[in-house]
N, C-alpha and C positions, 0 to 999 in steps of 0.2 A: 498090532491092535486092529481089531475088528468091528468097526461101527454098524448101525443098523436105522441109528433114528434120529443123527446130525444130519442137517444142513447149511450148508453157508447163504445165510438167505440174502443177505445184501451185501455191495461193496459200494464204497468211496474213495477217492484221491484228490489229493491239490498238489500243484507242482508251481515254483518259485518264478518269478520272472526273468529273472538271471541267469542268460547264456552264456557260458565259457565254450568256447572252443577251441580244440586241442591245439590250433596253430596258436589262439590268443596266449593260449599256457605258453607255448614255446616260445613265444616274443618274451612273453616276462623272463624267460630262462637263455633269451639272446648269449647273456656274457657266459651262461659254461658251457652252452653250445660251442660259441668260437672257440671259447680256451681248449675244450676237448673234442671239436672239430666232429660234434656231433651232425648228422642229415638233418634236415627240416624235412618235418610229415613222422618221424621215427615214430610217434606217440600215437597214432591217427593209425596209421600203416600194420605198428603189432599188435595194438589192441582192437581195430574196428570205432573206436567211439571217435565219432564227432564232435559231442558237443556233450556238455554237464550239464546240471543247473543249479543256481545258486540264491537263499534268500539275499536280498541287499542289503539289507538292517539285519542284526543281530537276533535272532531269534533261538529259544528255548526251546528242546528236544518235544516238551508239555505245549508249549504255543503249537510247534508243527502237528502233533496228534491232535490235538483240537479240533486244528482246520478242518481236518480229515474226518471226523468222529462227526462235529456238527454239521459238514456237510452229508454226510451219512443220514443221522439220525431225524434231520430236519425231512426226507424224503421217505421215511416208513409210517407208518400209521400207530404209530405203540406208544405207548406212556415210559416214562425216564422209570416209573415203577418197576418196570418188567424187565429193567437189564440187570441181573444177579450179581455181574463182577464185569469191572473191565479192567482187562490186561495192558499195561504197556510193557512192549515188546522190543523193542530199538538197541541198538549200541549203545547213542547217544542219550544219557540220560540227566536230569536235573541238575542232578547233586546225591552223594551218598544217601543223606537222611533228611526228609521222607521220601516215600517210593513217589519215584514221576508221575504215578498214576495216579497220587495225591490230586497234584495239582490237575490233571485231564479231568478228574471227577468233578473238582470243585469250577473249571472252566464250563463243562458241560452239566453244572448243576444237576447235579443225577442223584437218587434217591439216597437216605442214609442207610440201606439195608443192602445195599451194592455195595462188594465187595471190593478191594485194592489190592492189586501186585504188580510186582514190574516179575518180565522174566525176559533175563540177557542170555545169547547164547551165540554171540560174534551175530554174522549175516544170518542165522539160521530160530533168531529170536520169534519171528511171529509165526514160524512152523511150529515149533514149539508150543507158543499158544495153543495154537490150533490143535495140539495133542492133549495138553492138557486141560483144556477148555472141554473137547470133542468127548473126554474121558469124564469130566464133571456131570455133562448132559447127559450121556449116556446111561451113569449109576444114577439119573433121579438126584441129583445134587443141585442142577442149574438147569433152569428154563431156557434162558437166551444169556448170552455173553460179547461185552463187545473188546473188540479186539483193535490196538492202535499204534502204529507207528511212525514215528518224525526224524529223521534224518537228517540233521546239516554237515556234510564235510568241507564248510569251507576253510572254517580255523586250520583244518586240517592241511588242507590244499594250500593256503599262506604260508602256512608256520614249512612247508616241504619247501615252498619256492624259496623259503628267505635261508632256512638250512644249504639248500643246494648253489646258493649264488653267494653264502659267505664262509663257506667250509672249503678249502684245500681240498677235494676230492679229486677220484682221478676215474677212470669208467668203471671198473670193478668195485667201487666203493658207494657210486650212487645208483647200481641197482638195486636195492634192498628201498628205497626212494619210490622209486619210479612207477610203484603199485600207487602208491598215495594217490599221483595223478590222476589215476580214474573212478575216483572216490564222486564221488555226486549229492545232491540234496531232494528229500522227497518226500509224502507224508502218505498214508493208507488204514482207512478201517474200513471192521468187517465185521458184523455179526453172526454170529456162530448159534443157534437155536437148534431145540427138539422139533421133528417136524410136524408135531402136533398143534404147536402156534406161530408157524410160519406166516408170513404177512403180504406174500410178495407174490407174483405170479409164475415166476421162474430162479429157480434156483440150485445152488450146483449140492448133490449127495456125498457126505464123506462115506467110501469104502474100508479101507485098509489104510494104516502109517506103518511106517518100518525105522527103523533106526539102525544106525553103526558108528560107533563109537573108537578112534585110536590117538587116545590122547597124548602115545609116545612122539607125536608131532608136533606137538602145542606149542614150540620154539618156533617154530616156521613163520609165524603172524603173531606180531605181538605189536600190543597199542597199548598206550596211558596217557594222562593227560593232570595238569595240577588245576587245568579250571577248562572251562569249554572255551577259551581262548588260548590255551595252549598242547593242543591235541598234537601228537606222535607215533608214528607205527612206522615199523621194519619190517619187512616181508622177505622173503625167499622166493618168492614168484615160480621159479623152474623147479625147486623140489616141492614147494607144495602142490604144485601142480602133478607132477606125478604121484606124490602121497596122498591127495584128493583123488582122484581116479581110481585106484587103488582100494580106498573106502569105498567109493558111490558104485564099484562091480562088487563086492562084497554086501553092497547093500542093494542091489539091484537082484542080485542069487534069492537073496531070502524075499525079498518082494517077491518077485516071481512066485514064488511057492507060498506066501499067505494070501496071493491074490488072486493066483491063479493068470493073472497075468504074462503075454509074452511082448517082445520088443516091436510084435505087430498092433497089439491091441490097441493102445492110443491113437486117439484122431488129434489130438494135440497135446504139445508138452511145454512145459514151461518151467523153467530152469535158475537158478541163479545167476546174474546178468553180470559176470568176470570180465568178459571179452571174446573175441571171436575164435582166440587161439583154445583159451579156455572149454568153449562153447563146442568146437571142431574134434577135440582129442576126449570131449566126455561123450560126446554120440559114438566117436567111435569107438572107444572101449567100451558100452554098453548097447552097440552093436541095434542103434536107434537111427529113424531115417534125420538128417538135419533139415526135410524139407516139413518135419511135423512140429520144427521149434517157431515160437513166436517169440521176437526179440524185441526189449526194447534199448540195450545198451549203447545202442549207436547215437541215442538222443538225451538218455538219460546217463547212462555210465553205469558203474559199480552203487548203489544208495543201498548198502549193506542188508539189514534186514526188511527192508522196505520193497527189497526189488524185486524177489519171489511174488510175493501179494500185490502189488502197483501193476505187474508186466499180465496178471492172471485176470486184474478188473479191466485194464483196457484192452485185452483181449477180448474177454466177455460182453463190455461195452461196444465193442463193433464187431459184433456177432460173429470174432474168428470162433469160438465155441456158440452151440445154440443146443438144443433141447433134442437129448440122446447123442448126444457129443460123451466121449470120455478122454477124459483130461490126467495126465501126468503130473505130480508137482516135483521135481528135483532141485533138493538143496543139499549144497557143500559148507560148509564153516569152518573157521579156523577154530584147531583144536584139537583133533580136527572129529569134526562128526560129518554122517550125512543123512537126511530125513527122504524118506521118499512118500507119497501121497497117492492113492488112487480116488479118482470120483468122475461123476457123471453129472450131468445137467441136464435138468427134470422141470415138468410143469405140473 
């Protein structure tokens, strides 16, 4: 897809006060460490993340995009009138029925002629948006759109600890686990406008999206949950990781040639924040420097679809992008898809 008149005119984040860090996780996992005579550091050492974050009190997929939305919107100069739709984006979501972005509308009290949808699509939810947001503005459809993501993995991260310390497991049995661990919590909006009512004085141009799609993998990562306090997922970590790579050169080929882009072009890229192993074997199959990645996994972790968008605003908030910068966006998801993004940063 080829855009011409999006811009991402604004971003926001809040991030939870509650630190986990990976040693803290492995004291809680003391008793199968000894039983199975696991190292201390293991968790820290193959993924790079130091530390997670986590709400303390119980919070709602809709509470966390909130944060993030009114801290957004509270700093543009525009009326609640003028946002057409907002998307929620996240893994994490309310409840079946109604859409979460129900409830984000009705927190941010926003016009009755704003539109609702949620769109899920594992970690790869608010690229997503951004396609099909970038695709509404584009045809004359929508003005401006806001886009919002809330992430909590702690249920997650519990319900993994309390599985791994009362299951009989043995080493080969609790890797398909050990993903969970670097699950995180986070929240991120961002409005997506024609840049004909742009409001801000710097903001980044969507160019080009690509997509790749090979959902004969979609076993690799699998999650469900009977209520947001009992959330579960199994991973493959080592095959999907080669079957991710796989997708994201495949969709890096066809970038390339609607973009005209090559692995020099970007002054910065920003990626989906797996880990460092992760992170090392996707530059290098797409034959990208790792010294043009901005990371923020090491403090934040894995916060699934939140962490593309999160790691791109506080980039841009401390001016590692600035105006005629060109920016990368790469994302992998389970499923397995991968989106890729070109755009610049303009005044």
């Amino acid at each position: 897809m080829n855009f011409k008149n999006v811009v991402i005119e604004s971003m926001d984040y809040d991030l939870p006060d509650e630190v986990w860090t990976s040693s803290y996780l492995e004291e809680q996992l003391r008793p199968l460490y000894e039983r199975l005579r696991l190292p201390e550091g293991r968790l820290e050492l193959m993924t790079g993340i130091k530390s997670r974050r986590f709400w303390s009190e119980a919070i709602r997929p809709s509470e966390a995009s909130s944060l993030a939305g009114k801290k957004l919107l509270e700093k543009l100069p525009i009326q609640k009138e003028e946002i057409d739709a907002v998307i929620h984006s996240s893994v994490c979501r309310d409840r079946l029925e109604p859409a979460t972005a129900s409830y984000v509308h009705r927190n941010l009290k926003l016009s009755g002629k704003t539109q609702i949808l949620d769109i899920s699509n594992a970690c790869l939810g608010f690229l997503n948006a951004i396609c099909l947001g970038a695709g509404l503005i584009e045809s004359g459809q929508a003005k401006r759109i806001l886009i919002v993501a809330g992430e909590n993995g702690k249920p997650l991260v519990q319900n993994t600890i309390h599985q791994l310390l009362t299951s009989d497991l043995n080493r080969k049995q609790i890797k398909p686990f050990f993903a969970n661990l670097t699950i995180g919590a986070g929240c991120v909006a961002a409005t997506l406008c024609h840049e004909s009512v742009v409001t801000t004085k710097e903001w980044i141009r969507l160019h080009h999206i690509v997509n790749e799609t090979d959902s004969s993998f979609n076993h690799l990562c699998e999650g469900d949950s009977a209520n947001q306090e009992e959330l579960a997922m199994q991973t493959d970590s080592e095959e999907l990781l080669v079957a991710g790579i796989q997708t994201a050169q495949r969709a890096w080929k066809r970038f390339e040639r609607v973009s005209g882009w090559t692995s020099q072009t970007p002054d910065k890229i920003f990626c989906h924040q797996v880990g460092k192993t992760h992170r090392n074997k996707l530059y290098e199959g797409l034959n990208l420097e790792v010294s043009k990645d901005f990371s923020t996994f090491e403090t934040l972790g894995n916060v699934g679809s939140v962490s593309v968008p999160i790691t791109l605003a506080m980039g841009w908030e401390k001016e590692v992008i600035q105006v005629g910068s060109k920016a990368a966006l790469l994302g992998i998801g389970s499923g397995l898809s991968s989106i890729m993004v070109s755009a610049s940063v303009e005044q």
